[in-house]
C-alpha positions, 0 to 999 in steps of 0.5 A: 571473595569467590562468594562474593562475586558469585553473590553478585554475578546471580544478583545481576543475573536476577535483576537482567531477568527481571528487566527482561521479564518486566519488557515482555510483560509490558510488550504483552499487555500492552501489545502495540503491534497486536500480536496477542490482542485484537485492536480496539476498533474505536480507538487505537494508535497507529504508526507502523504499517508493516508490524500492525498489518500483521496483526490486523491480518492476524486478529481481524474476521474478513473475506476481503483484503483491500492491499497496496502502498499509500495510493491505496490508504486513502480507502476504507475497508467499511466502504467495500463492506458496503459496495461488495457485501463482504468484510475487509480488512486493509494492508497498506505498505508504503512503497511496498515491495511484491515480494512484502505484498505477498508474504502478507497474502500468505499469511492471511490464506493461511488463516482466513478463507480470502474470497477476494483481494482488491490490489492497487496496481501501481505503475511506479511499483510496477516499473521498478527494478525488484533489486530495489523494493524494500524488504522490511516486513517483520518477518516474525510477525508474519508467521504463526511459530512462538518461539520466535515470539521473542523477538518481539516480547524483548524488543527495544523498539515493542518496548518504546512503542508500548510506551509511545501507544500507552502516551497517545492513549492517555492524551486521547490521541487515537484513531478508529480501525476504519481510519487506520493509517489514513492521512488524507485529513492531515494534507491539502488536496488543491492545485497549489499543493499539487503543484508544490509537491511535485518536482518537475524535471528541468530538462527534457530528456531524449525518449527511452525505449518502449522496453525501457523498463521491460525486464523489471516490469516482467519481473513484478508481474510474475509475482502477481501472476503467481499469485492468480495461480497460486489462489485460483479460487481468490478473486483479484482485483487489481486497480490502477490508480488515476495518476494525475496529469503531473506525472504524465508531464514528469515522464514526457520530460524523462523521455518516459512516455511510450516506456510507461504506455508500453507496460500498461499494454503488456501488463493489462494483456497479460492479466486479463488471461486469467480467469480470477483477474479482474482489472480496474483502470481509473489511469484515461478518467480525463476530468479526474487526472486533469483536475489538480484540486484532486492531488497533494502531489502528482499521484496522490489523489483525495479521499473523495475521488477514492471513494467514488472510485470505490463506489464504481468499482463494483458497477463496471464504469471503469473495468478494463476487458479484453473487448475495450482495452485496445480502444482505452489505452490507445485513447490515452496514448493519444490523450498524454503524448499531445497534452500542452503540458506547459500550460499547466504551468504558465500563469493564470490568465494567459 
């Protein structure tokens, strides 16, 4: 009877073995998050902006990282290839957190010589309290030890993703690198669905403080600007995407107007104080943010208007300077806090 368990207790063990094996196996050649293999730059399966960024950081050649939350993938990296003459790879992490975005700027200085990091500088991220931005990156991903690799190689969640990748594969359901996590081809950017998209509050509430949101936006930006100490030799771009006319209205009805404004002001300050900062500002481009055809929603703006921005980037239209600063952000303070707000929202004709 003793044999017999013991017979049975390794033949349970070989077959758990086995199994394990067999996941790894599977996880390694097909490797969904490519961590052992470059992605096929014709077609691939994408779903997992923080575990496939990794191995984009990992198994790509670039001098370039374009870097922010899904205000910025919308943008190709092929487009500041072209404009800079450079190579790019691109990490999108939605609602991402400073704390996410600069694990993956070490990562990547670590491997690679960043000449460059072109960074979407969003008010919304800017202004939230560090307690609550997320914390999701894989953090075994990020690194180069192999003996964490395990957790990758016998992971339940790998395993269905090498199944899920294997699938759309085979229904021919890919998207090229240039394309990667780009959505901008699957939503409506026209004044109806801005409109829709956005939830406008009832009520106007009384106006918060001008440093209202002081202590988390100072809190943000000590990791940006530890970031310009940190790679002095790196230039940083940082841009500041042209949220529409609807948020404008949303914070004007949170009593959020002269908070926001006084952020920008510190925070545009306090960067141009370095050396490798460079700012782009696209928040005061009037026929852009007053255009709803442009938005799916009161921030998200089309894939046409991120191409013209990144177009301009390059030439100076929209670099924001320690000369014109003052001029621009007092242009817009007037610009927003005397907009006639309900009519955008009064019927048309009236």
């Amino acid at each position: 009877m003793k044999n017999a368990r013991v017979r049975w207790s390794a033949l349970l063990l070989a077959a758990a073995c086995l199994l394990l094996a067999l996941c790894a196996a599977v996880v390694y050649l097909v490797d969904p998050f490519f961590h052992y293999h470059a992605p096929d730059p014709e077609g691939e399966v994408w779903f997992d902006q923080r575990a496939q960024g990794a191995g984009l950081l990992r198994s790509q050649e670039y001098e370039t990282i374009l870097l922010g939350s899904s205000l910025a993938a919308n943008y190709r990296p092929f487009w500041f290839d072209v404009f800079y003459e450079t190579s790019t790879v691109k990490i999108t992490f939605p609602n991402g957190g400073f704390r996410e975005f600069g694990q993956a700027l070490a990562y990547a200085g670590a491997r690679q010589n960043v000449k460059r990091v072109i960074f979407g500088l969003d008010p919304n991220l800017l202004s939230r309290s560090p307690a609550e931005e997320p914390d999701q990156l894989p953090g075994y991903l990020y690194d180069d030890d192999p003996w964490n690799d395990g957790q990758y190689l016998l992971n339940k969640d790998a395993l269905m993703r090498s199944a899920y990748t294997v699938l759309k594969k085979a229904q021919g359901e890919t998207q090229t690198l240039q394309d990667a996590f780009v959505w901008d081809g699957n939503v409506s950017f026209n004044r109806e669905e801005a409109l829709g998209g956005y939830d406008r509050p009832d009520h106007r509430e009384a106006a918060k403080p001008a440093d209202y949101f002081r202590e988390s936006y100072l809190a943000n930006l000590r990791e940006v600007t530890g970031w310009l100490e940190e790679y002095p030799d790196t230039e940083f771009i940082f841009y500041f995407s042209p949220y529409s006319i609807l948020f404008w209205d949303k914070m004007d009805r949170l009593g959020e107007t002269e908070a926001v404004l006084a952020m920008l002001d510190e925070v545009t300050e306090v960067l141009l104080g370095y050396d490798n900062a460079e700012l782009q500002f696209y928040m005061d481009d009037l026929e852009v943010i007053t255009d709803l055809d442009n938005y799916a929603d009161h921030i998200h703006v089309a894939g046409r208007v991120t191409y013209q921005m990144s177009k301009a980037m390059n030439t100076g239209e929209y670099r924001l300077t320690a000369e014109n600063r003052r001029e621009r952000l007092d242009a817009l303070y007037r610009f927003v806090v005397n907009y006639d707000y309900e009519s955008i929202f009064a019927p048309e004709g009236e």
